[in-house]
C-alpha positions as CSV (number, residue, x, y, z in Angstrom):
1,X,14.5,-11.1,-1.0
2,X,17.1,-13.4,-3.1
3,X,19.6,-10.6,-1.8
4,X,18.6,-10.8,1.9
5,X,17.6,-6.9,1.7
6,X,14.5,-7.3,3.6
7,X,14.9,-3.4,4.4
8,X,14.6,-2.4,0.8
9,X,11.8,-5.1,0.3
10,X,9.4,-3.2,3.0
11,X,10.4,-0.2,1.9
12,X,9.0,-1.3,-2.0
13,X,5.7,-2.7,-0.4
14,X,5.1,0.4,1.5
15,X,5.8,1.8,-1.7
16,X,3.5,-0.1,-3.8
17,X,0.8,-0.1,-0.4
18,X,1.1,3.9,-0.8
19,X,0.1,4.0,-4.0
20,X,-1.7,1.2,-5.2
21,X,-5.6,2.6,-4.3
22,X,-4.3,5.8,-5.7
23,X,-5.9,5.8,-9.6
24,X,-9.4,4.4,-8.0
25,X,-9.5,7.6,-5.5
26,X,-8.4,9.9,-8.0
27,X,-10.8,8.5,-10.8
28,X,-13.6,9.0,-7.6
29,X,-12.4,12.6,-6.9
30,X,-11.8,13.4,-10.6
31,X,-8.5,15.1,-9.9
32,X,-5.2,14.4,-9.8
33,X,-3.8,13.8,-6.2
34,X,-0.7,16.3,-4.9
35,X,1.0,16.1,-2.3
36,X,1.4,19.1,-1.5
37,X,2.9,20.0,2.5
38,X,3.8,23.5,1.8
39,X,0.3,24.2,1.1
40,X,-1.1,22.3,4.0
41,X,-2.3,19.8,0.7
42,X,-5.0,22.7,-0.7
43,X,-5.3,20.8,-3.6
44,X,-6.5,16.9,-2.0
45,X,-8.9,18.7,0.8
46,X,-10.5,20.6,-2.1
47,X,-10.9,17.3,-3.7
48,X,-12.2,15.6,-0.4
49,X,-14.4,18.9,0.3
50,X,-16.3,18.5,-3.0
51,X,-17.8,15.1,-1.4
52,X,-19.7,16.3,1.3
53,X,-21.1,12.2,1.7
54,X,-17.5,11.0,1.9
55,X,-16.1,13.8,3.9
56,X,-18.9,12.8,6.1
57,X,-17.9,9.2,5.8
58,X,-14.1,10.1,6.2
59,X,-14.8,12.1,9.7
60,X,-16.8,8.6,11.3
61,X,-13.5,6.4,10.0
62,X,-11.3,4.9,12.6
63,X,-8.2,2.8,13.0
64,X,-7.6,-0.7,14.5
65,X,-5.9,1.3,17.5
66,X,-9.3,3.8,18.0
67,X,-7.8,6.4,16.7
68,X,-9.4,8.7,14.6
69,X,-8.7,8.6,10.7
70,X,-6.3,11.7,9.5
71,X,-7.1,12.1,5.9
72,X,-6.3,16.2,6.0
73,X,-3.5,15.0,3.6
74,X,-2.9,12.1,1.2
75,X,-2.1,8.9,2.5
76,X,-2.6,5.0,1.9
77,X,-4.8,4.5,4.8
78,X,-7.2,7.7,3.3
79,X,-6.9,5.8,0.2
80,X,-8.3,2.7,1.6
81,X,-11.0,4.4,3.4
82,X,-12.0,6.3,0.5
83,X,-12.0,2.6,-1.3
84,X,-13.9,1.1,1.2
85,X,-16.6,3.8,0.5
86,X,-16.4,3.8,-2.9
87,X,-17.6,-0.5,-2.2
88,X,-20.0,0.5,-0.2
89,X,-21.6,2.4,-2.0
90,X,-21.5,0.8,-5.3
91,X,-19.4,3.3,-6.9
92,X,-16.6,0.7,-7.9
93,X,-16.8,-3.2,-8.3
94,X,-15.3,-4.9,-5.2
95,X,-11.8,-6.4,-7.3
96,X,-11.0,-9.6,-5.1
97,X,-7.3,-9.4,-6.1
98,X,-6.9,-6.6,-5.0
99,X,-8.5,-6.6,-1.9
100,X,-6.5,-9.7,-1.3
101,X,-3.0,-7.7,-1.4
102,X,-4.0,-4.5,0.4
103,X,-4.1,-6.6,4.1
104,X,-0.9,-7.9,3.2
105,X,0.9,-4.8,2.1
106,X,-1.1,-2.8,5.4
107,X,1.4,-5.3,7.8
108,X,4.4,-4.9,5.6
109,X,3.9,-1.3,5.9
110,X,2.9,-1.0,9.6
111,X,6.5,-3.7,9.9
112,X,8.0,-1.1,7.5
113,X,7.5,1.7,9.9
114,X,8.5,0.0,12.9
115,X,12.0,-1.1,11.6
116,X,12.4,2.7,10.8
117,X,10.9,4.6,13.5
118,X,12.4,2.1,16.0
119,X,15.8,1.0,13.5
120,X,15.4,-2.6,14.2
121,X,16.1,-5.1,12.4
122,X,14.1,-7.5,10.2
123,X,14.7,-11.0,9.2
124,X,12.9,-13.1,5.9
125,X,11.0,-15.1,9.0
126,X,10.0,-11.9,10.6
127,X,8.0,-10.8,8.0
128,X,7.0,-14.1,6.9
129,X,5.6,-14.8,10.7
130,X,3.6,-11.2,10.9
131,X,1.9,-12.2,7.0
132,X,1.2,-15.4,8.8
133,X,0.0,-13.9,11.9
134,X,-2.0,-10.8,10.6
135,X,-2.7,-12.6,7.0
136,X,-3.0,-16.3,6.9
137,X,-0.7,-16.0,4.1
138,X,3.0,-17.0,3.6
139,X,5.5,-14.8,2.1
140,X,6.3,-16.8,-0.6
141,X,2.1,-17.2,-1.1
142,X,2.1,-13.4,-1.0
143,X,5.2,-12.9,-3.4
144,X,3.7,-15.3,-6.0
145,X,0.2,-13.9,-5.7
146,X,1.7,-10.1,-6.4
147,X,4.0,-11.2,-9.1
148,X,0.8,-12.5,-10.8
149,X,-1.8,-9.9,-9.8
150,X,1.4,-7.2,-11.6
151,X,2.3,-9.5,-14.2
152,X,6.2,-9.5,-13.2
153,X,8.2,-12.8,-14.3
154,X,10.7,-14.3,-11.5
155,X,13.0,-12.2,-13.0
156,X,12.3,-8.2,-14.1
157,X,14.8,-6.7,-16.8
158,X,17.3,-5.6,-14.1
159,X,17.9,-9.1,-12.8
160,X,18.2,-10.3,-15.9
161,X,20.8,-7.9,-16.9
162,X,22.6,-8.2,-13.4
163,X,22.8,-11.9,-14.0
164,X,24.2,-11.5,-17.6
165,X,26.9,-9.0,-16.3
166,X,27.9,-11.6,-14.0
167,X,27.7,-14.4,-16.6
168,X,30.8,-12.6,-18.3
169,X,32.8,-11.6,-15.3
């Protein structure tokens, strides 16, 4: 965000949002999730099909828009679901701080997609008005809370090394 490559930044939370839930649902399914298109993903609905109660779950899941849930391949919103579930039914202990990033990274994602499906363009207040609106939380909240919940410093290794390099220019 120092850089002003807000791009990039929703692009890493999508990232992160894609794959954060990921351990959790593969612990659940005990398998290792593929994703796997040119096999219409064999390997994730045979994991989902040896759950008949969550496949059943699955099928009654819907979006915020009404649509129907599409879990027939591996995705962060499956994930969730499958999460969610897993809550529910006691299977995993709810983890506050986690549960307080996935909202957040859900809008960065959902603003993620619409600067690429609809190459807009996206400013620092953009994002930090949709956290605000959709989140109650302020960017800067949100950046501090995930740099503590991953245990990054203000600056990771490649920062630090990019600032040295520039030191001796």
């Amino acid at each position: 965000l120092v850089q002003k490559a807000y791009s990039d930044f929703l692009i890493k939370m999508f990232t992160i949002a894609e794959s954060i839930l990921k351990p959790e649902v593969e612990r659940f399914l005990e398998g290792e999730i593929i994703f796997s298109p040119h096999d219409n993903h064999k390997n994730w609905n045979d994991l989902i099909d040896a759950k008949p109660l969550l496949k059943n779950y699955l099928d009654t899941q819907t979006l915020p828009n009404g649509s129907r849930l599409k879990y027939d391949s591996p995705n962060r919103l499956a994930f969730q679901a499958i999460y969610n579930y897993l809550i529910q039914n006691t299977q995993v202990d709810s983890n506050p701080n986690l549960e307080k990033l996935i909202a957040p990274l859900e809008e960065l994602s959902r603003l993620r997609n619409k600067v690429a499906h609809e190459l807009c363009k996206i400013s620092r207040t953009d994002i930090d008005n949709k956290l605000r609106e959709k989140c109650s939380i302020k960017l800067d909240d949100f950046i501090d809370f995930s740099d503590t919940f991953f245990e990054v410093e203000e600056m990771d290794i490649y920062d630090k090394i990019n600032k040295k390099i520039k030191a001796n220019l």
